[in-house]
C-alpha positions as CSV (number, residue, x, y, z in Angstrom):
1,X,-7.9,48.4,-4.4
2,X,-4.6,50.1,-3.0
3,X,-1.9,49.2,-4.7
4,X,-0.3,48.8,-1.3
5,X,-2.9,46.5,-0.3
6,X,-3.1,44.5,-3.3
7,X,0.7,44.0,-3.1
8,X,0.5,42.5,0.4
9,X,-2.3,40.6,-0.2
10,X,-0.8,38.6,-3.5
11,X,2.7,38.3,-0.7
12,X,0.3,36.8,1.6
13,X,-1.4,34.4,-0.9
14,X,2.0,33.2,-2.9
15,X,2.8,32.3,0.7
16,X,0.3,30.7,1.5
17,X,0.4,28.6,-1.7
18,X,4.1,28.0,-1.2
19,X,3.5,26.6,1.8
20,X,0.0,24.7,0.7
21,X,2.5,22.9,-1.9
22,X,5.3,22.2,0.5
23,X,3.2,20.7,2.9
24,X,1.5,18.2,0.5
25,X,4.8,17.2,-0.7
26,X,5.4,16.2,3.1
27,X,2.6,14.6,3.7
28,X,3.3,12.0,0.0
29,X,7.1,11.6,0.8
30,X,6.4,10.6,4.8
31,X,2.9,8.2,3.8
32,X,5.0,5.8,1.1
33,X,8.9,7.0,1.2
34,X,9.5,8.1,5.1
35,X,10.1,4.7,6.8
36,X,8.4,5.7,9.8
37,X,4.8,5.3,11.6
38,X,3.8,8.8,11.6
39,X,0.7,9.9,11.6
40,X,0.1,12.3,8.6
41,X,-2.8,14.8,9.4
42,X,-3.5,16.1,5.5
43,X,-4.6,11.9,5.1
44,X,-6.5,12.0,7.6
45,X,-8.7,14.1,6.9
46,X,-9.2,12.6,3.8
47,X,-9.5,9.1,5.0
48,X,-11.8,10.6,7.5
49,X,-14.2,12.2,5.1
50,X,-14.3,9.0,2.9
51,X,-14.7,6.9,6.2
52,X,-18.1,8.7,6.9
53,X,-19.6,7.8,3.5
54,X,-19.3,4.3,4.1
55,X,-20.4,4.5,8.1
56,X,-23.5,5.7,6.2
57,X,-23.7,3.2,3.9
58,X,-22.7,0.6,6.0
59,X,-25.7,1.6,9.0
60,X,-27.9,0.7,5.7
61,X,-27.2,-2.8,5.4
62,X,-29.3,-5.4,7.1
63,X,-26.5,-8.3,7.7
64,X,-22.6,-8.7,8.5
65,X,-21.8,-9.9,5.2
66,X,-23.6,-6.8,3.4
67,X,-21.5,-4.7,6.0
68,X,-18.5,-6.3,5.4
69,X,-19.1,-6.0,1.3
70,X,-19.6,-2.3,1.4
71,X,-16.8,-1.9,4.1
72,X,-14.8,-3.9,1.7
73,X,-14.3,-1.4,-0.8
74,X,-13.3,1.5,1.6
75,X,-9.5,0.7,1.9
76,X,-9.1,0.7,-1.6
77,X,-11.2,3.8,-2.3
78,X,-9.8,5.9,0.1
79,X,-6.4,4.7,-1.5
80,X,-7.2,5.9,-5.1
81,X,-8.7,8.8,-3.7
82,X,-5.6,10.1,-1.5
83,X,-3.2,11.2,-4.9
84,X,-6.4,13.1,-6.4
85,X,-7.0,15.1,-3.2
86,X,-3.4,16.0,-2.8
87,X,-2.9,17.1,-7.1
88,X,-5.8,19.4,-5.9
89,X,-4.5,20.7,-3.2
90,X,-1.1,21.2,-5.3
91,X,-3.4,22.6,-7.9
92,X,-5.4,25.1,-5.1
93,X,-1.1,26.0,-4.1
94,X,0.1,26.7,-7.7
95,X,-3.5,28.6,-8.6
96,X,-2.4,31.1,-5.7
97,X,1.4,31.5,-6.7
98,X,0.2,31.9,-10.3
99,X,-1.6,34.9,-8.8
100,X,0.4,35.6,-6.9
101,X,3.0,36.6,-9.9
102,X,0.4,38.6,-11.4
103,X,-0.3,36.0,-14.4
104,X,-3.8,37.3,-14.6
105,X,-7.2,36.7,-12.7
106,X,-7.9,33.5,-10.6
107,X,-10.0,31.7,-13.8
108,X,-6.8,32.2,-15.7
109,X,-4.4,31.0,-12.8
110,X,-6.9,27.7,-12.1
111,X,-7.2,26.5,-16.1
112,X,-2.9,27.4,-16.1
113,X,-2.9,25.0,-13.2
114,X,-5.0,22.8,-14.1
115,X,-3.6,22.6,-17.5
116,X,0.1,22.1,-15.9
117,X,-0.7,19.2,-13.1
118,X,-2.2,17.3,-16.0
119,X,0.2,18.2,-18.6
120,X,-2.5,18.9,-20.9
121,X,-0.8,21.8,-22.4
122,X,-4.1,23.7,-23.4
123,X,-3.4,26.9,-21.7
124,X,0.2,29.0,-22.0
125,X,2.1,32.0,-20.5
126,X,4.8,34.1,-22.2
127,X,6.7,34.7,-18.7
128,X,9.6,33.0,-17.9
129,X,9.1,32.7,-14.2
130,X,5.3,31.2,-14.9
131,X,6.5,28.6,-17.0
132,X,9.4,27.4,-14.4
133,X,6.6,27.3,-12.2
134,X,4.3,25.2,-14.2
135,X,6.7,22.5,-15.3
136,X,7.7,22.3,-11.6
137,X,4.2,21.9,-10.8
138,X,3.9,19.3,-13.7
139,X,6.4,17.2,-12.2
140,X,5.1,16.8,-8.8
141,X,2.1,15.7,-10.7
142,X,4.0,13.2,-12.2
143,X,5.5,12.3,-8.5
144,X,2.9,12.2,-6.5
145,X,0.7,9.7,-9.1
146,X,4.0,7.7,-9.2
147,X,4.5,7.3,-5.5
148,X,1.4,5.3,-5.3
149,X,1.7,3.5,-8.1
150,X,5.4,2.6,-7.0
151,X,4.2,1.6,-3.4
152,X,0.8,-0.6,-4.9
153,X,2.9,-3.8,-5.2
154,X,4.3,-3.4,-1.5
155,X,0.7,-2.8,0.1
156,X,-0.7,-6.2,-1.6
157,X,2.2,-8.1,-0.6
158,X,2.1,-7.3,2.6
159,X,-1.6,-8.0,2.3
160,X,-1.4,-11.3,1.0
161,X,1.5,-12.3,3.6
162,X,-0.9,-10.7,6.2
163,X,-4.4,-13.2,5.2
164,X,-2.0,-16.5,4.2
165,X,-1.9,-16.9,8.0
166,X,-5.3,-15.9,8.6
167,X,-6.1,-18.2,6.6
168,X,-4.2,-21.3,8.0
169,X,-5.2,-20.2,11.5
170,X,-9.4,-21.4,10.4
171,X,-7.5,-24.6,8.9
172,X,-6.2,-25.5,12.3
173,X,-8.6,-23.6,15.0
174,X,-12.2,-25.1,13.9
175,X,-15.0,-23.6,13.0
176,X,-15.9,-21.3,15.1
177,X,-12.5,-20.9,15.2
178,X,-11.1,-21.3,19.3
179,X,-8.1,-21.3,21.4
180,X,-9.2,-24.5,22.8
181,X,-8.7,-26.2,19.6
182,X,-6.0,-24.6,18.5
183,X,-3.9,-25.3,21.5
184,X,-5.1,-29.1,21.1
185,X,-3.5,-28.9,17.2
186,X,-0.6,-28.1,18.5
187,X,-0.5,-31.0,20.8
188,X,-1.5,-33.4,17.8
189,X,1.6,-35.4,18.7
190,X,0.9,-35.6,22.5
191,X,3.2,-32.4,23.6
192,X,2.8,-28.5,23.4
193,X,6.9,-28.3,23.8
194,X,7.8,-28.9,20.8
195,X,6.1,-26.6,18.8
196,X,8.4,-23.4,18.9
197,X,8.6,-23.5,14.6
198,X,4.9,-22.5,14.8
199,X,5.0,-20.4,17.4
200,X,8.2,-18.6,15.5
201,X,6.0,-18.0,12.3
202,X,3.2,-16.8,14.8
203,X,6.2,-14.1,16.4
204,X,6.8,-13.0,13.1
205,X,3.4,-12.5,11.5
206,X,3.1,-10.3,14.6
207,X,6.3,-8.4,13.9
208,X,5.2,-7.5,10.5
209,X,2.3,-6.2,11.4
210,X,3.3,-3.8,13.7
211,X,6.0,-2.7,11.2
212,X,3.5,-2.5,7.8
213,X,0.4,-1.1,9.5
214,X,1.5,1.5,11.3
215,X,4.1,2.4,8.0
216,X,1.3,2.3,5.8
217,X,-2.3,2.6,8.2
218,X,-4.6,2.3,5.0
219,X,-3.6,-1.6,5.2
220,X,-5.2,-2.0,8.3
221,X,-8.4,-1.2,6.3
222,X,-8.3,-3.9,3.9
223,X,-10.1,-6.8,5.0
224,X,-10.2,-10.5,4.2
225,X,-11.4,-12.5,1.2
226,X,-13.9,-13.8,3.6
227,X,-16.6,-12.1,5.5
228,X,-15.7,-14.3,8.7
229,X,-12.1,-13.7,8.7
230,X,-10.0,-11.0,10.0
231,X,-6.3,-10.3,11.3
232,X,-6.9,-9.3,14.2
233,X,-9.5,-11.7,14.9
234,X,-6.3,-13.9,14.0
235,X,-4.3,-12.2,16.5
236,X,-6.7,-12.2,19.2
237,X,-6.5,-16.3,18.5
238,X,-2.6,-16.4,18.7
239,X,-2.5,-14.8,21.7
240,X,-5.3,-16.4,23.4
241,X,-4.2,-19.3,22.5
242,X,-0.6,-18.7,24.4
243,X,-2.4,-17.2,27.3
244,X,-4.8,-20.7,27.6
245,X,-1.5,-22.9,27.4
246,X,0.5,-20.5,29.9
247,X,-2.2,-19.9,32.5
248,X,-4.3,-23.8,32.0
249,X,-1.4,-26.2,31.1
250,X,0.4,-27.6,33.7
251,X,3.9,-27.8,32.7
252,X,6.7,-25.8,31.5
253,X,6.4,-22.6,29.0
254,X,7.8,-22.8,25.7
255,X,10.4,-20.0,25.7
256,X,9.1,-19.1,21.8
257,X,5.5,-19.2,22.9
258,X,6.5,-16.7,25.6
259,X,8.5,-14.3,22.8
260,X,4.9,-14.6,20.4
261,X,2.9,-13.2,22.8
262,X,4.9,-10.8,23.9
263,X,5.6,-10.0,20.2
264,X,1.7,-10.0,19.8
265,X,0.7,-7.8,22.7
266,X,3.1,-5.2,21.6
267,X,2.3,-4.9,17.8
268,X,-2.0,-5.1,18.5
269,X,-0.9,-2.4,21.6
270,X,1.4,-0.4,18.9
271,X,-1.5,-0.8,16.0
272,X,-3.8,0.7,18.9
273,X,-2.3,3.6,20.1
274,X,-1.2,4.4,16.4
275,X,-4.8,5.2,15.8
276,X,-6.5,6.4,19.2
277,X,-4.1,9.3,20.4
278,X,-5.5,9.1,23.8
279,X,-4.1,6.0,24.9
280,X,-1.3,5.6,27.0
281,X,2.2,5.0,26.4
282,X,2.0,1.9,27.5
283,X,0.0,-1.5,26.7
284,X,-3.3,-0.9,29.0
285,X,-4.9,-3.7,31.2
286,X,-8.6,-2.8,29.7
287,X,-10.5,-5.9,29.9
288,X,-13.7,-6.2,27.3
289,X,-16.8,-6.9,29.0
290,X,-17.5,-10.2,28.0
291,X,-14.3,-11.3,30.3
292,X,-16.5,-9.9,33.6
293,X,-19.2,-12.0,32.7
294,X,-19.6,-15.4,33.9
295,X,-19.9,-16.5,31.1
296,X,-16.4,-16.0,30.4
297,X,-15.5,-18.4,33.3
298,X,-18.1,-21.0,31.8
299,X,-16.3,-20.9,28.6
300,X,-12.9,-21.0,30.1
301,X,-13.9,-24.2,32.5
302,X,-15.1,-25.4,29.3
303,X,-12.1,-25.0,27.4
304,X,-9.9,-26.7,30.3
305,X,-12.3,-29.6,29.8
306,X,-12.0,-29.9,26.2
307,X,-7.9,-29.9,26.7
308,X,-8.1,-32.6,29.3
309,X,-10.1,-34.9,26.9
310,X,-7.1,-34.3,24.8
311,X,-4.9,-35.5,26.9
312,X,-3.2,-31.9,28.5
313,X,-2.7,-31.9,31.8
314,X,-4.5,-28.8,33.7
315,X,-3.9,-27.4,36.9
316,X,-6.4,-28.4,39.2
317,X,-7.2,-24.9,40.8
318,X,-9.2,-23.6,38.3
319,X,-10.0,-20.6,39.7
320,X,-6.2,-19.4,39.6
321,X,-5.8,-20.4,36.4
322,X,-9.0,-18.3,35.5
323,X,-7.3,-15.1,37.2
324,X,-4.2,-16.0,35.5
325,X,-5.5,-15.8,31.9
326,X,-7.8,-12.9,33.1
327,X,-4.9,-11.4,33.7
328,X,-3.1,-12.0,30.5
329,X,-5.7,-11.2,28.1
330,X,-6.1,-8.0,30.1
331,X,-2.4,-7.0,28.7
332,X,-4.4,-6.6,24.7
333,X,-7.7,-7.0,25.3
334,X,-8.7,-3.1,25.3
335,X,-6.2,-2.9,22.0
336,X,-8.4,-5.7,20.3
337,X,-11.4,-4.3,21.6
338,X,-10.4,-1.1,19.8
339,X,-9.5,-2.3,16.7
340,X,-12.5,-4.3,16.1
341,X,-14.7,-1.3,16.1
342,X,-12.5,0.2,14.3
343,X,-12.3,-1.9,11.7
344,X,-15.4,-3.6,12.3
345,X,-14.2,-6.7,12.5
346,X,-16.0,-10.2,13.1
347,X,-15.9,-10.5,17.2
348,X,-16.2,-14.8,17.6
349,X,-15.7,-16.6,21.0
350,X,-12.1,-17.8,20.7
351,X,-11.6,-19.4,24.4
């Protein structure tokens, strides 16, 4: 080859694995240091490509549960897996700069890489600008396995904060769990005014998950203990459960019951458009399918039946309140709609 050439074309590679390096280091530092919901592309594509393997699997099984067991152990997976795919991209970005330098030919520059990330030591160079190069590289190998490490304990605290109420919710909604009887808990005492301490833990439950799961996406993929449960079944509970009382309940609207749902609509609407780039700026009025049916206004009639045997009082035109809570859920329906396939999550009636 030209000397000419072969100088321009190690330029063009040490470049190239400059910027492979650089760019890696970006994408760790903004997934678990960068306080902010960006969506980091490099991850992606590597959450992507592990996604697919489990789709796969997943089509296999014959039940929900088995689904939900082999979905189970993406989240974590794809977790584990994200610090090996960036050391090799790191490793592919220091293999190119070590050729780059003229250390030798690429087997040489690969095992010199290789040998550096993992601070294995079994492979040596007698220029001073290689070895700058390959304790720098051993120390974002170091980094970039610490980072996740660091950020473990934050991701399953969040978690376990997240399913604590996802749990309580089943204590106190039935089984199936409904809004109907979770709107009759809360008037256990024969009032739904004076419940505004629940409805404040409800506000900020919601509030944390818009702030941890678009900070840190992979959470969104770990699912509950149980096969049945899932937070944004949870969600879609809370806020159906505000929409029954406001559009159903004759009566005044607790002010904190009016702040949880719009604190619920905007973190399911932020979750949403965090992962499907194509929606709008704003919450959509999508409405699922299953609210055209009739069979939604059967349930809903049903519902207002259940709470009059409890005591609430209901507005007597049933029909407006119908279009009133049509109305409401339309504000996060299409966001809950798109997170459940997403996620695959357990769809139950919850009027």
């Amino acid at each position: 080859m030209h000397p000419y050439l072969l100088l321009a074309l190690r330029i063009v590679t040490g470049l190239g694995g400059m910027v492979l390096v650089i760019t890696t280091l970006s994408a760790a530092i903004r997934s678990f240091v960068l306080p902010r919901n960006e969506v980091v592309r490099m991850n992606v594509w590597a959450f992507l490509a592990i996604r697919k393997v489990f789709d796969g699997a997943a089509r296999l099984a014959n039940s929900y549960e088995r689904r939900d067991k082999i979905m189970a152990h993406y989240a974590p997976v794809a977790l584990v897996a994200l610090p090996v795919f960036w050391e090799a991209l790191v490793s592919l970005g220091y293999t190119c700069l070590y050729w780059a330098l003229g250390e030798g030919n690429w087997r040489h520059c690969f095992e010199l890489s290789g040998s550096s990330l993992l601070t294995l030591g079994n492979a040596r160079t007698h220029q001073l600008p290689i070895s700058i190069l390959s304790y720098s590289e051993a120390t974002l190998g170091l980094l970039l396995l610490t980072l996740l490490i660091s950020y473990l304990p934050t991701i399953y605290q969040a978690f376990s904060r997240r399913e604590v109420t996802v749990a309580l919710l089943e204590l106190r909604a039935g089984t199936p769990p409904t809004a109907a009887c979770l709107l009759a808990w809360l008037n256990h005492d024969g009032s739904v005014q004076n419940d505004d301490q629940q409805w404040a833990e409800w506000e900020r439950w919601f509030v944390e998950i818009e702030e941890s799961h678009t900070s840190l996406p992979v959470l969104s993929f770990f699912r509950s203990p149980q096969p049945g449960r899932s937070w944004v079944s949870s969600g879609e509970l809370i806020l159906d459960t505000a929409a029954l009382l406001f559009a159903a309940v004759d009566g005044p609207q607790p002010r904190q019951a009016q702040l949880t749902f719009k604190a619920g609509c905007l973190a399911l609407n932020r979750v949403y458009r965090f992962f499907d780039t194509k929606a709008r700026a704003e919450p959509t009025n999508v409405q699922s399918e299953d609210e055209k049916a009739e069979s939604g206004r059967l349930e809903f009639d049903q519902a207002c039946q259940l709470l009059a045997d409890k005591g609430l009082r209901i507005y007597e035109d049933r029909a407006a309140a119908w279009q009133q809570y049509r109305e409401l859920r339309g504000r996060y329906a299409g966001a809950v709609q798109f997170l459940s396939r997403l996620l695959m999550a357990p769809r139950t009636a919850t009027t």
